[in-house]
C-alpha positions as CSV (number, residue, x, y, z in Angstrom):
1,X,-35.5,-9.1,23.1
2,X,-37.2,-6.3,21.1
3,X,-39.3,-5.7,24.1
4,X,-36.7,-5.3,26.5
5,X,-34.9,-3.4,24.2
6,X,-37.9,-1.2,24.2
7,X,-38.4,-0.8,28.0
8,X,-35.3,0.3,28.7
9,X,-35.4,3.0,25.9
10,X,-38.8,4.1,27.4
11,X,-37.3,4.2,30.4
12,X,-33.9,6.6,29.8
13,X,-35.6,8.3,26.9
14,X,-32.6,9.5,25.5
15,X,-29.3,7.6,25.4
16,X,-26.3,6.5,22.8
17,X,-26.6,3.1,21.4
18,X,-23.4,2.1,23.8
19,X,-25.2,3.1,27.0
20,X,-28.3,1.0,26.0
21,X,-26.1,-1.9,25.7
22,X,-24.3,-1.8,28.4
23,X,-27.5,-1.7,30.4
24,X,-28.9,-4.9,28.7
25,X,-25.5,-6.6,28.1
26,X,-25.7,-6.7,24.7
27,X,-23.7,-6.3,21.8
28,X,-23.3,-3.0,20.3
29,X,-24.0,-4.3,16.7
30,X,-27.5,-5.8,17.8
31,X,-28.7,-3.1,19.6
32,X,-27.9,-0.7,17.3
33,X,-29.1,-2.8,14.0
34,X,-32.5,-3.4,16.3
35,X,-33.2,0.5,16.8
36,X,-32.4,1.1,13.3
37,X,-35.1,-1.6,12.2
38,X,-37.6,-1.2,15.3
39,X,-37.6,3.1,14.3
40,X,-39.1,1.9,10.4
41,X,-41.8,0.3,11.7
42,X,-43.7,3.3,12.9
43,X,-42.9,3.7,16.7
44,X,-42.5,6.7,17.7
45,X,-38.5,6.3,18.2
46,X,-35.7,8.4,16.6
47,X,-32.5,6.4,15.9
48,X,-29.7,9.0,15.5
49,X,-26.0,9.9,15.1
50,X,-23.6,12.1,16.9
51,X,-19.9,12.9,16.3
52,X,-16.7,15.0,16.4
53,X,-17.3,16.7,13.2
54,X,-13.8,18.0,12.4
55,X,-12.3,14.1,13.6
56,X,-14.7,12.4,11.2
57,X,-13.3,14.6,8.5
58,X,-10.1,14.3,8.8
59,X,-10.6,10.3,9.3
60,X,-12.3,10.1,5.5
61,X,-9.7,13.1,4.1
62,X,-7.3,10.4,5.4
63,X,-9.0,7.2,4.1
64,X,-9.4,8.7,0.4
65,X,-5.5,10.1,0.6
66,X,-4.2,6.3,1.3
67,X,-6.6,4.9,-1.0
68,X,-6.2,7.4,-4.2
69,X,-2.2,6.8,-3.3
70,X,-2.5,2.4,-3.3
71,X,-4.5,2.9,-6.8
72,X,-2.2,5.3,-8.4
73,X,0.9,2.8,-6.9
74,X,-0.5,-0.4,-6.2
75,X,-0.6,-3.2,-4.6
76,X,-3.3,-4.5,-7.7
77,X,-2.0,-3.8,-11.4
78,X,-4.1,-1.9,-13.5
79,X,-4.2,-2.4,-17.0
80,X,-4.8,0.6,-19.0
81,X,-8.0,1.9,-19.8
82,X,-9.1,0.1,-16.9
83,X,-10.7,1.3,-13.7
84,X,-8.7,1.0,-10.3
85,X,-10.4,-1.5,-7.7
86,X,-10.6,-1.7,-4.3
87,X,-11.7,-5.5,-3.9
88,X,-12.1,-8.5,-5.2
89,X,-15.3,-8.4,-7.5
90,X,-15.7,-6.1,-10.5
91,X,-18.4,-3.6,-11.3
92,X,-18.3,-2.6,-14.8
93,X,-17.5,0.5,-16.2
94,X,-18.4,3.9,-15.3
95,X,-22.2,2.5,-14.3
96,X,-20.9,1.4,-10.4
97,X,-23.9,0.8,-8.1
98,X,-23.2,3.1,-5.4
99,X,-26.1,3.8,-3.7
100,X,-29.5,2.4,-2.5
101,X,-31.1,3.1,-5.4
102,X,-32.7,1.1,-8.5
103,X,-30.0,1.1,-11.7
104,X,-31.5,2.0,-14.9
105,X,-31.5,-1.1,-17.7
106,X,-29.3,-2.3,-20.0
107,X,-27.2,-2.2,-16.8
108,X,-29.5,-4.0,-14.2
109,X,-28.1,-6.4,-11.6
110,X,-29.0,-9.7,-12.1
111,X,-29.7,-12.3,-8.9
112,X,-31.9,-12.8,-6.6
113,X,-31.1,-9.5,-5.0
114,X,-33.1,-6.0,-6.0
115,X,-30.9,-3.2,-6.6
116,X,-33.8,-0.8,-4.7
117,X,-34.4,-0.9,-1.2
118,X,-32.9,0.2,2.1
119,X,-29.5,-1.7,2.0
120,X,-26.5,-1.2,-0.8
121,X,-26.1,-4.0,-3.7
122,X,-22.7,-5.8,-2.7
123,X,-20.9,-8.7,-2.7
124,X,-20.1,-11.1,-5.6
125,X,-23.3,-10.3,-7.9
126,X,-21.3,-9.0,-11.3
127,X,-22.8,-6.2,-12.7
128,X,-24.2,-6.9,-16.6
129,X,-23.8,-4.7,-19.3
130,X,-21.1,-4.3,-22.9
131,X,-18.9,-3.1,-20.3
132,X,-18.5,-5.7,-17.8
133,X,-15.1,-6.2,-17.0
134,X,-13.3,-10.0,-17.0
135,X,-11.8,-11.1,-13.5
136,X,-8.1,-11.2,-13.3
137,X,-6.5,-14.6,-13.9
138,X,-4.5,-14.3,-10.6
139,X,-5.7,-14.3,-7.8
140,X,-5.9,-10.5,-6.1
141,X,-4.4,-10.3,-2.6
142,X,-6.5,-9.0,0.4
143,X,-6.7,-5.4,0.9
144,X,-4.2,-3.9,3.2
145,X,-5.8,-3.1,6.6
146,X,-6.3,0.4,7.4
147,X,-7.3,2.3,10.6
148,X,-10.6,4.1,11.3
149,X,-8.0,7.1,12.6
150,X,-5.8,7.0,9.3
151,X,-3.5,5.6,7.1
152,X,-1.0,3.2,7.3
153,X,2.0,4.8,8.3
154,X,0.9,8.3,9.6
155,X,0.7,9.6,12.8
156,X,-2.4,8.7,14.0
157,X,-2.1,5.3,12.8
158,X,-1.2,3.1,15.8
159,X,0.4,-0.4,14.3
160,X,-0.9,-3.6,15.2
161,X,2.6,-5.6,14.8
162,X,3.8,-3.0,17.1
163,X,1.6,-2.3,20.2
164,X,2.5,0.2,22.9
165,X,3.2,-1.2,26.5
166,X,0.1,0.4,28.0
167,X,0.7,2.3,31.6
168,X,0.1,0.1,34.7
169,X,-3.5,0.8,35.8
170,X,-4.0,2.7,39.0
171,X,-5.0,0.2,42.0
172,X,-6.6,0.4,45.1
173,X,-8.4,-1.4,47.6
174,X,-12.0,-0.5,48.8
175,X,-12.7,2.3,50.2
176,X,-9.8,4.1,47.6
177,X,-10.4,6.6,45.5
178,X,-8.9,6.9,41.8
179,X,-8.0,9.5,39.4
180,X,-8.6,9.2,35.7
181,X,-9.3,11.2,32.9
182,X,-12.5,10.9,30.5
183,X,-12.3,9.7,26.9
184,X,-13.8,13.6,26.5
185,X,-11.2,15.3,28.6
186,X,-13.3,14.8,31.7
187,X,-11.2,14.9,35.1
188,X,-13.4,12.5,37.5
189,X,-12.4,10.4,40.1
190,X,-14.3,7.0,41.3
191,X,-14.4,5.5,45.0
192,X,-14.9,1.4,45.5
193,X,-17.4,2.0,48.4
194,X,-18.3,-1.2,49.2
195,X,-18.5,-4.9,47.7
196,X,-21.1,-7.0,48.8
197,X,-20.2,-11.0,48.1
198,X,-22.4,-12.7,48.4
199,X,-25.7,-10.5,48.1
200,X,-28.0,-13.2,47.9
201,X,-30.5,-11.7,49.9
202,X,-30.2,-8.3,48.3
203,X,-31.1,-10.1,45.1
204,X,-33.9,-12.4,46.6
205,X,-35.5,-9.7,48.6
206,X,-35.2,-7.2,45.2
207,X,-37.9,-10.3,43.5
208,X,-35.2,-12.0,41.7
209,X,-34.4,-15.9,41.6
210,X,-30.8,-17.2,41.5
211,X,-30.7,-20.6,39.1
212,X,-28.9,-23.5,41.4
213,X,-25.0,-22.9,41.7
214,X,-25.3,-18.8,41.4
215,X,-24.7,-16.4,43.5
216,X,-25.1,-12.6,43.0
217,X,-22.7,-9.3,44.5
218,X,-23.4,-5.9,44.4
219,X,-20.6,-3.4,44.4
220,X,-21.1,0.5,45.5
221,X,-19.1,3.0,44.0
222,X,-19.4,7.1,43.3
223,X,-18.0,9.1,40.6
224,X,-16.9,12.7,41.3
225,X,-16.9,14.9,38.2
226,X,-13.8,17.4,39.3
227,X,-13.4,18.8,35.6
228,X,-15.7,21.1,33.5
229,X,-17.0,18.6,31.0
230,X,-19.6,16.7,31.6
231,X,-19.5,13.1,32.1
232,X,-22.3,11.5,29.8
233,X,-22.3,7.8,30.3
234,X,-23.6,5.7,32.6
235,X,-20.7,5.7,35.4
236,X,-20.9,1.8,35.7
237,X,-21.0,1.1,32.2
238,X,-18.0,-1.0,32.0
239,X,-17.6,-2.0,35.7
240,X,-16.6,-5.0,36.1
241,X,-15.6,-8.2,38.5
242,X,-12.6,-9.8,37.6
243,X,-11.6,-13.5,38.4
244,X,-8.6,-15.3,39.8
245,X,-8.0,-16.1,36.3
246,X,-8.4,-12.6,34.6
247,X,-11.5,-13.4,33.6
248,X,-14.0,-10.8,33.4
249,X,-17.6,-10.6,35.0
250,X,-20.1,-7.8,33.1
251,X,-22.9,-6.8,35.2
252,X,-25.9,-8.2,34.9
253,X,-28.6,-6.3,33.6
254,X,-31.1,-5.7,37.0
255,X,-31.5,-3.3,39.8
256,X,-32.5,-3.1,43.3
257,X,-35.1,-0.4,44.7
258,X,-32.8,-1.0,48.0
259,X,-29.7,-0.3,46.4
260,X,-30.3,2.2,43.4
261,X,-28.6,1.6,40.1
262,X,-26.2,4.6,38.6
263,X,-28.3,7.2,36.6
264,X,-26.8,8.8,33.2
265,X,-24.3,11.4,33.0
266,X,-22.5,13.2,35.8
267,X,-22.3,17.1,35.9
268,X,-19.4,19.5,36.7
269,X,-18.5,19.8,39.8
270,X,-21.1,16.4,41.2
271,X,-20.7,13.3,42.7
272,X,-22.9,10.0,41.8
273,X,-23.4,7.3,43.6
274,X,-24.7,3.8,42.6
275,X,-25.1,-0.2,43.0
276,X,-24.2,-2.5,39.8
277,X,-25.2,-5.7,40.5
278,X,-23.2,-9.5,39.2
279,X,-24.6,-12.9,38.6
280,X,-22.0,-15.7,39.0
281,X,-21.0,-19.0,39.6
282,X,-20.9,-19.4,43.1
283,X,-17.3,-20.7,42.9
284,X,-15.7,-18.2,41.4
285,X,-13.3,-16.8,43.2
286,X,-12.9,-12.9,42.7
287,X,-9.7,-11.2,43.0
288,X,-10.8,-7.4,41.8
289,X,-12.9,-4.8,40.7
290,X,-11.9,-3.0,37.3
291,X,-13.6,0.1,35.6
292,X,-12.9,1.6,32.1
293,X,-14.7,4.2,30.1
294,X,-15.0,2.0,27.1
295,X,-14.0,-2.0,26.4
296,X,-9.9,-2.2,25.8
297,X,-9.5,1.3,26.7
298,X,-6.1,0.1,29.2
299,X,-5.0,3.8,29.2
300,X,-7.6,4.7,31.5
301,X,-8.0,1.5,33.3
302,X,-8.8,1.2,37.4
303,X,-8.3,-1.5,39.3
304,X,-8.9,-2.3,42.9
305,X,-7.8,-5.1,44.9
306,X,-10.9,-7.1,46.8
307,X,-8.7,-10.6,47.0
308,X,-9.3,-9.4,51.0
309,X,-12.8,-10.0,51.5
């Protein structure tokens, strides 16, 4: 897996973590945890980070307002002289291990565990010392869940209990072409060109083998970038077949020299073309083709109808 991970880095030489997943249909959790160990091992491969600056800061301004509030107020009791806690296991004193480096004797931790190294100490290893506190007699109730985007309660906290009914997606048929807007602001559009089922001898004639009881389809579609942002990702990134049953179909990870695959980003003002290609039962029965700019993202959801072909 490290190798194809590796190809398809060498090949788009610089990409977010989410692109190179979506290309290998992969989790984003692996692929990023494989760079981050693959780049320590003396490759010549940066693993880095990009980010709204002034969003991030407000996220953790908001985070440290809701926690300093639940330890002033609650939910868990503390007793006095003793420190607030965000969890269920103790760290003594004012000696917390917050960082990946060693902690000076007499307040060591003990296990199996080192306290040096790449990765945090965590988890249920008490932390020794005269100043070790005791564990409460009752048990302490899970942490209230918080949002990445704020507090519970404020504005940009959107409720679980209480979800918004999400917009019907725009539909079409092929040959339509929809209107959305980018997760970035960008105004682009995308066209269902074509939907080739089955494309069993696109896929044959391309050097691939179908496994007994698969069939393979390729659907064509363009992206027109009408804005003036650019477009970044990979305009097939989250393309994908749906069933009779709702079920969806990601795309598998190949390409055909006949029918060329989508390239990264799309600039102001452009229009991109490209072939993702599916791997399938070969009795499922299809019943659309859906695009979104990220997974769960229904704001911005297309749809178009192929239960015609």
């Amino acid at each position: 897996m490290d190798v194809r991970l590796l190809s398809v880095v060498a090949e788009m030489g610089r990409a977010a973590v989410p692109d190179i997943a979506g290309r290998l249909g992969m989790d984003v959790r692996d692929v990023a945890a494989r760079l981050a160990a693959l780049s320590t091992t003396g490759l010549p491969l940066i693993v880095g980070v990009e980010c709204d600056q002034q969003g991030i800061r407000n996220a953790v301004a908001a985070a440290q307002q809701w926690a300093a509030q639940n330890a002033a107020s609650g939910p868990y009791p503390v007793a006095p002289g003793q420190h607030p806690m965000s969890g269920p296991y103790q760290v003594s004193g004012p000696h917390q291990v917050s960082g990946p480096y060693p902690v000076s004797s007499p307040h060591q931790v003990p296990g199996p565990y080192p306290a040096s190294g790449p990765y945090p100490v965590s988890g249920p290893y008490p932390v020794s010392g005269p100043h070790q506190m005791p564990h409460p007699q009752q048990p302490v109730a899970p942490t209230p869940p918080m949002s990445t985007w704020g507090p519970p309660g404020s504005a940009a906290w959107a409720r679980g209990d209480q979800p918004a009914a999400p917009a019907p997606a725009p539909t079409g048929k092929v040959g339509t072409k929809l209107d959305v807007q980018g997760v970035s602001g960008e105004q682009i559009s995308i066209q269902l060109i074509e939907v080739v089922d089955p494309a069993d001898f696109l896929f044959t004639a391309a050097g691939y083998e179908l496994q007994p009881g698969e069939r393979s389809v390729v659907v064509h579609t363009e992206l027109t970038n009408h804005g003036q942002v650019p477009f970044a990702s990979l305009p097939d990134m989250y393309l994908e077949l749906v069933t009779e049953d709702g079920s969806p179909v990601a795309k598998a990870p190949v390409s055909m020299s006949s029918r060329p695959p989508h390239r990264m980003g799309v600039q102001p003002g452009e229009t991109a073309g490209g072939h993702t290609v599916y791997v399938l039962p070969e009795s499922t029965v299809l019943s659309a083709v859906r695009w979104t700019p990220q997974p769960g993202d229904q704001q911005r959801t297309l749809l178009w109808d192929i239960t015609d072909l």
